[in-house]
N, C-alpha and C positions, 0 to 999 in steps of 0.2 A: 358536489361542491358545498362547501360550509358556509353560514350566514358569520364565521367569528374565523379569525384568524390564530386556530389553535392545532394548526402543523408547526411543528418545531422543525428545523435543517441545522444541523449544529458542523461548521467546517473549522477545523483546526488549523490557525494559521500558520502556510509552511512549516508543517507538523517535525517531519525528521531535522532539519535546519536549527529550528526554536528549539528541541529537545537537547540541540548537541550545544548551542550557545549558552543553556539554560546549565548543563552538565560543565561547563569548559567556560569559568572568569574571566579568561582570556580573549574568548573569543565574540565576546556580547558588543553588539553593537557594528559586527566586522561580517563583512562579505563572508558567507558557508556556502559551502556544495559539497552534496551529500550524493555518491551514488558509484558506478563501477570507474574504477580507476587506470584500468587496463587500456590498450591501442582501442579497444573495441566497447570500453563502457558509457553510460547515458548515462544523464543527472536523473536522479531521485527527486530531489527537493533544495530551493537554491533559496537563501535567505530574501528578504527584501533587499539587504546590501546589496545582496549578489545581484538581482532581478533589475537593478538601475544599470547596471552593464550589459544589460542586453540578457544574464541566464537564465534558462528556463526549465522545465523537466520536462523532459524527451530528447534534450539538444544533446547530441553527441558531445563529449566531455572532452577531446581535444580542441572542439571548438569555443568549449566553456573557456578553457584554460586561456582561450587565442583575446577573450573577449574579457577575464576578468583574472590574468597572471598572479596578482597577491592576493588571492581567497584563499580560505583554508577548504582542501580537497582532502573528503574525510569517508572512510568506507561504512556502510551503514551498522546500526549498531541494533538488531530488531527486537532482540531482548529488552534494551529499553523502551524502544517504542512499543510493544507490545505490554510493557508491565504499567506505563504512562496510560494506554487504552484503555487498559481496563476498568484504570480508576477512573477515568472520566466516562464510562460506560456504566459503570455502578450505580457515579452517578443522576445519570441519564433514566437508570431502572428506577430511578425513587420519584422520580415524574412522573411514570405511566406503565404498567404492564405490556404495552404496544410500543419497542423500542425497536428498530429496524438498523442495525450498524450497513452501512456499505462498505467498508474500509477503517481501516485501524482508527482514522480519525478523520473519521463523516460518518452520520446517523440523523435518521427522522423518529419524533419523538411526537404521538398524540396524546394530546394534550387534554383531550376532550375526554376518552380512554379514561386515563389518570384522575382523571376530579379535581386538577390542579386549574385547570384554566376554563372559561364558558366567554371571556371576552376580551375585547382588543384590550382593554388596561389590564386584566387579571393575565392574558399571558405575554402581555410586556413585562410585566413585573417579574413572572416565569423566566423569561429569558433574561432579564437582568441579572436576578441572581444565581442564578445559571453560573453566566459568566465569573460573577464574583466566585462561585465556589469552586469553577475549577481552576483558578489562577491561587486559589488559596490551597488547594490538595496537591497540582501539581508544578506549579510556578508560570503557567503558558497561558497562552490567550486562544481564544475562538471567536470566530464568526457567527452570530445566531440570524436567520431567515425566521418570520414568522406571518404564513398566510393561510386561506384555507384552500390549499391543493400541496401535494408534493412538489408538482414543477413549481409554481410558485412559492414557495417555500426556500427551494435552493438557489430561486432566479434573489430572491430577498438574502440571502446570507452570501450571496457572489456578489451584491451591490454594499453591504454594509463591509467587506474586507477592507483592510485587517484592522482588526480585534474590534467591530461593530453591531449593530441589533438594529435589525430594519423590520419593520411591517407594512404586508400589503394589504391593504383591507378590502374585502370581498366587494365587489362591484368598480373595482377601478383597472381590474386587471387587462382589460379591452386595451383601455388609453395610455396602458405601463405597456404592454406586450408590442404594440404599433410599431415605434421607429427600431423597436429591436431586429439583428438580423437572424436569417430564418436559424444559424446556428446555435443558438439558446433555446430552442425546442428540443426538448429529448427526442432522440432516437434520429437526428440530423445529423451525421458525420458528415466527411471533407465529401465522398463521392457524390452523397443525396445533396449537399448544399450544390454541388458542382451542377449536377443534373438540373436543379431549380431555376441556379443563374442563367443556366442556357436559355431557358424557360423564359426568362426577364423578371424570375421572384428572387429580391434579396432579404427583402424586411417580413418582419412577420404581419406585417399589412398589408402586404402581396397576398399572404398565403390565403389570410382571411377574403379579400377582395376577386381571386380569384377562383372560390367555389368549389365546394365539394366534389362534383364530375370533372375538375379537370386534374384536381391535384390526384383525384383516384384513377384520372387516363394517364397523368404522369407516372405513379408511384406504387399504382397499384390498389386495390379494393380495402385491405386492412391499413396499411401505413398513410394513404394517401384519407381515406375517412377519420385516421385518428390526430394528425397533422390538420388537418382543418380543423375537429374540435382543438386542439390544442393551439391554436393561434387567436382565439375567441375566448382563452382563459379556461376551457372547460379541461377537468379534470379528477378521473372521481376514482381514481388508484389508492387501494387504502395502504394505512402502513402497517406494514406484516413482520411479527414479533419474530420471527424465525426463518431465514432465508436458506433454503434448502440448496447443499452443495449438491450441481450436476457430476462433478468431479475434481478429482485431486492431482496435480502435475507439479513437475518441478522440469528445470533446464538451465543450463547451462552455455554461456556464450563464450569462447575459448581466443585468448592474445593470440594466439598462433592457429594457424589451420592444420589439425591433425592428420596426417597421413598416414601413419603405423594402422593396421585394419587391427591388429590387437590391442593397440591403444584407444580405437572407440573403439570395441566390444569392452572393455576393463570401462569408461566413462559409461557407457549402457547401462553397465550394470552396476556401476555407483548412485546413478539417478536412481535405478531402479529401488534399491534400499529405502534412498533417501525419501522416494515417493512411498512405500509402504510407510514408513515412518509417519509422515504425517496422514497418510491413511487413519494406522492405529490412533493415535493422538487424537483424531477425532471419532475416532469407535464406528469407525465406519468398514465397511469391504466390498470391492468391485468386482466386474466380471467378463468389462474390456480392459485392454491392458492396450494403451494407443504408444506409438513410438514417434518421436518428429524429428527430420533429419534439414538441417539449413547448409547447402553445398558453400563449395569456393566461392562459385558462382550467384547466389543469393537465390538461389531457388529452393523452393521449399516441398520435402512428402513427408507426408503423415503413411504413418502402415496401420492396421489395427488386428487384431486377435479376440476374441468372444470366447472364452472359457465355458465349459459347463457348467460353474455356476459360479458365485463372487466368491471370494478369497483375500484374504489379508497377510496368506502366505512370501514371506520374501523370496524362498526359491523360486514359486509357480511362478511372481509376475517376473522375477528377472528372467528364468529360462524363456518366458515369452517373449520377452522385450528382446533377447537375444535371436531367437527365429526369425523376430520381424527385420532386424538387422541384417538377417543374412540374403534378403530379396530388396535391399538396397545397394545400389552402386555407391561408395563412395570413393571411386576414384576424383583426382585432383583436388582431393582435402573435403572438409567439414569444418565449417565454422561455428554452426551450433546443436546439441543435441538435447534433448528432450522426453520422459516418461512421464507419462500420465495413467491416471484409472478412472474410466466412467463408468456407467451402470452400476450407481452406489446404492448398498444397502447394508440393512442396520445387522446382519449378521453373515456369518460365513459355513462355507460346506466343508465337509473333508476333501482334505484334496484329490483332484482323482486322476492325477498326473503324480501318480503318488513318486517320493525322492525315496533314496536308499539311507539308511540313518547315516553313515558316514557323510554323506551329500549334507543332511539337512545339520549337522553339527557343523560341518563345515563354512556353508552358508550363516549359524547361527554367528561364528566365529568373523566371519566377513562382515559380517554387519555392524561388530563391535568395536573394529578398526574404520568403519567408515565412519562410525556415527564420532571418533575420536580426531580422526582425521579435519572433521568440517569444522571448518572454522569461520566460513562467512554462510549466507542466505545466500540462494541463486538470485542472478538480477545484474550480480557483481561481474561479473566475469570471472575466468579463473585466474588467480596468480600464479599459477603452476606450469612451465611450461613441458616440452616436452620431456617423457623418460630419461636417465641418466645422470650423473651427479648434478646437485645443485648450487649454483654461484653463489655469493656471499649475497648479490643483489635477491636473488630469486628466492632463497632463503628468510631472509629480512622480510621480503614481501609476503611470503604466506604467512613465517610464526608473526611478525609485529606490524599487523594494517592498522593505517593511519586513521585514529582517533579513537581506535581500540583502546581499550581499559588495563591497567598494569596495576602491580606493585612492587616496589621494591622493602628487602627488609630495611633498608635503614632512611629511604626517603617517604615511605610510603605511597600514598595510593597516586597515581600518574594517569598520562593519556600520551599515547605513540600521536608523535607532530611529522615523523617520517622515518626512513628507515635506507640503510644502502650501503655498499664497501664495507660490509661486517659490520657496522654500529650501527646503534638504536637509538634515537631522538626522543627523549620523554619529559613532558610541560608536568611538573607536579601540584595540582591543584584538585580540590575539591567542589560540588556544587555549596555553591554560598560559600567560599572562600577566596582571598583576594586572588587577582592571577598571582600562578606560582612561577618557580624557577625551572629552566629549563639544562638538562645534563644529559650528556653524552653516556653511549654503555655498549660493551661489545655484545654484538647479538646473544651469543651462547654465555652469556654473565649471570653464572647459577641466582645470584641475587635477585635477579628482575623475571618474572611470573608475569601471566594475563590472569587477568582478572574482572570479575562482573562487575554491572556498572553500577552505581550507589544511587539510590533514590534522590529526583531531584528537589525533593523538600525534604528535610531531615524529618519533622513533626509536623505530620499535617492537620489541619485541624478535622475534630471530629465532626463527622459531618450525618451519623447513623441516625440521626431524629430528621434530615432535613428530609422533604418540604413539608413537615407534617405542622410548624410552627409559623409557615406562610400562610397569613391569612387571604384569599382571595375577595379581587374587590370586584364591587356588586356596582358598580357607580356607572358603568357603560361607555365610560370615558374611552380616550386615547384618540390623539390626535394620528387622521387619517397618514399613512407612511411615514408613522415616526420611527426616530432614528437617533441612536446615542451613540459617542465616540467618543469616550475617557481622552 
C-alpha cells in the first residue's frame, strides 16, 4: 500500500459505442448498441443514450431492441477499436514503463514507476492531462481512478464515470470501502456474493466486521484471507508491464442450431484457422489444442488433446480439433463451437504428426479462403446460415453489416445503416463531417466496396515530447477525493 495516490485506472467510456458515434455525425448524441445482431447476439457496449433505456452489455439483444426500438444496432467494427487503443496506450507508455492494459480500453498505469507522479496534486495533474491528451489524439473521453492500490484505483475511475478524475487518498479507504456492497471487491462474482448474502454479508462492512476465520470457514483459506484484507483497503498487487497469455481461443455462436455433422466438422475447422491465426499474430505456439461444444440444450463439453510438443501448425491443431469432435455427440444441434490453444510458448517444434505435402498446400490454401471469408470478430454471431444458396436477406447480411465501412466511387466514403430484399442502406459521412445523406443501392452494385475505417481525428496532435514538458509539483497539495467533471 502507497503513502500517495500514484495508481492510475484509466476506463474508457463506453469505448465501442463512443468510437462509432465519434466515426458516424449522425449518430452523436443518439442511443448506439454495439454487439451480435443475430436471434442469438449480446450487447457489446450501449451508449449512455442507450443505457437510460434500460441497455446494457451482456443483455441479450432482442431484449435490447424490446427496451430501446430506435437505437442504432450496429455490428462491431475491432479494427477501429483496436487502432483507437493503441493510441491511447502509447499514450499511457509515456507515463511509465509499468503499463498494465486489461482490455482494449482499461489499463493501470504507475505512476510512481514513471517519475511522473510522487503526490496527490502532481498526479492529479497526471490524470488531468491524461484526459485532455486523449480526447485531443483520439476525439473520446476516459475515466481516470487515482489511488494507491489497484482495487482502489478502478473502485476511483467507476465513481468518477463518464468522462471524470476521482482520487482516493491513502488512509480514507476503510470509510470509502464500508457502505459498498461486498460486489466491488475483486474476485466477488454473482455466486461468492450469493454465498455471502446467505451468510448475512452484503456490504463490505460485513466482510470487514466479520473476521478473518469466518470469511476463511465461508470461502475458503486463500480467497476467504484475501477478501478480508481487501475489505480493509489493503492491497499490495503490483502493476505488471506485461500480462502473459494462458491461451488463445476463438468461437463462434451460430442464428440457427447446426445439424449437418459435416457442417460443424467444416466450422471446427474454420475456428480452428481462425485460432492459429491469432496464435501467429502473437508469436506465440501451443501444445493443447481444447475444443468447446454448447448443445441445443445449453450444456456445455470441453474435449482437450496434448500434442507432443507446441505448434503453430494450422493442419496439426485443426486435425486435432477434428478428433476431439469425433468423441462428441452432437445430436439435436449445436448452438455454439469453440477452438482454443493453451500451453503457450515462445517457439514451436517440427511437427511430428507430420502431413503429406499435398495435405499441407491444401490446408495452406484453406486458410487463405478463411482468412478472406471473415468478415466480423467472433462475439457476433454468425450471419450465415445454414449450407445451400443464399437469400438476398442472408446475403446482404454477411457482405454489408451494419455500421461497417464502404465506399462508393461517386459518393465516397459511407457506413451500411442496414441492409435486406437485395439493397444496401448507406449514410455517407465522415468523422468530423456534417451527417451525410443517406442512398439506397442494390447489394451486388459493382460501384459500392467495404472499406476500412478512417481515423477519428484526421490530425492529431503531436503528442511525442509528452509528459516530458509536465512539470510535477512538489506542493503536497490536493484536496482529499478530489474530483473533476468538465
Amino acid at each position: 500500500m502507497r503513502a500517495a495516490p500514484t495508481i492510475l485506472h484509466l476506463d474508457m467510456d463506453a469505448f465501442y459505442a463512443s468510437a462509432e458515434q465519434a466515426a458516424k455525425p449522425s449518430l452523436r448524441g443518439k442511443p448506439v448498441v454495439v454487439g451480435g445482431l443475430g436471434p442469438r447476439g449480446v450487447v457489446a457496449t450501449a451508449s449512455y443514450e442507450a443505457r437510460r433505456f434500460g441497455v446494457h452489455s451482456a443483455m441479450p439483444m432482442a431484449q435490447a431492441r424490446r427496451l430501446a426500438p430506435n437505437a442504432a444496432y450496429l455490428v462491431p467494427r475491432f479494427a477501429l477499436y483496436r487502432s483507437v487503443s493503441d493510441q491511447v496506450m502509447e499514450l499511457l507508455g509515456r507515463l511509465s514503463p509499468l503499463v498494465e492494459p486489461l482490455s482494449l480500453d482499461e489499463a493501470f498505469v504507475d505512476l510512481e514507476a514513471g517519475g511522473t507522479a510522487d503526490d496527490t496534486a502532481s498526479a492529479l495533474e497526471i490524470g488531468r492531462q491524461l484526459r485532455e491528451a486523449i480526447e485531443a489524439v483520439t476525439g473520446l473521453s476516459g475515466s481516470v481512478g487515482l489511488a494507491g492500490s489497484k482495487m482502489l484505483a478502478k473502485i476511483a475511475s467507476e465513481e468518477a464515470k463518464p468522462d471524470g478524475i476521482r482520487v482516493i487518498e491513502p488512509g480514507t479507504e476503510r470509510e470509502l470501502l464500508a457502505p459498498m456492497p461486498v460486489r466491488t471487491l475483486p474476485g466477488v462474482g454473482p455466486a461468492t456474493a450469493d454465498h455471502l448474502r446467505r451468510a448475512g454479508m452484503t456490504t463490505v462492512n460485513d466482510l470487514a466486521e466479520a473476521g478473518e476465520a469466518e470469511l476463511v470457514r465461508l470461502l475458503g483459506k486463500a480467497h476467504g484471507g484475501s477478501l478480508h484484507r481487501m475489505a480493509f483497503g489493503y492491497d499490495d498487487r503490483p502493476v505488471v508491464s506485461e500480462r502473459d497469455a494462458k491461451s488463445v481461443s476463438v468461437e463462434d455462436t451460430f442464428d440457427i442450431d447446426l445439424h449437418d455433422r459435416v457442417r460443424v466438422r467444416t466450422e471446427v475447422e474454420r475456428l480452428a484457422g481462425r485460432c492459429v491465426q491469432r496464435l501467429r499474430a502473437a508469436e506465440r505456439s501451443g501444445r493443447t489444442v481444447v475444443l468447446k461444444v454448447r448443445r441445443y440444450d445449453f450444456s456445455t463439453l470441453t474435449r482437450s488433446e496434448t500434442l507432443r510438443g507446441p505448434t503453430d501448425d494450422p493442419a496439426v491443431v485443426r486435425e486435432a480439433a477434428a478428433r476431439l469432435l469425433e468423441a462428441v455427440d452432437t445430436t439435436g444441434g449445436v448452438r455454439l463451437l469453440g477452438v482454443g490453444v493453451t500451453g503457450l510458448a515462445d517457439f514451436t517444434q517440427e511437427d511430428l504428426f507430420a502431413q503429406a505435402a499435398g495435405e499441407r498446400a491444401e490446408a495452406g490454401l484453406a486458410d487463405g479462403a478463411e482468412e478472406g471469408a471473415q468478415a466480423t470478430e467472433e462475439g457476433q454471431g454468425r450471419a450465415d446460415a445454414e449450407p445451400g444458396p443464399e437469400s438476398a436477406e442472408q446475403l446482404a447480411a454477411r457482405r454489408w453489416p451494419a455500421g461497417h465501412d464502404v465506399r462508393h466511387d461517386t459518393h465516397g466514403h459511407g457506413w451500411v445503416q442496414g441492409s435486406g430484399v437485395g439493397r444496401v442502406t448507406v449514410r455517407f459521412e465522415e468523422p468530423g463531417s456534417e451527417p451525410g445523406r443517406v442512398r439506397t443501392f442494390r447489394i451486388d452494385d459493382p460501384a459500392l466496396r467495404p472499406a476500412e475505417p478512417l481515423p477519428l481525428v484526421r490530425e492529431p496532435p503531436d503528442y511525442s515530447s509528452w509528459p516530458a514538458s509536465l512539470p510535477k509539483s512538489r506542493s503536497g497539495g490536493g484536496a482529499p477525493g478530489a474530483e473533476s467533471r468538465p
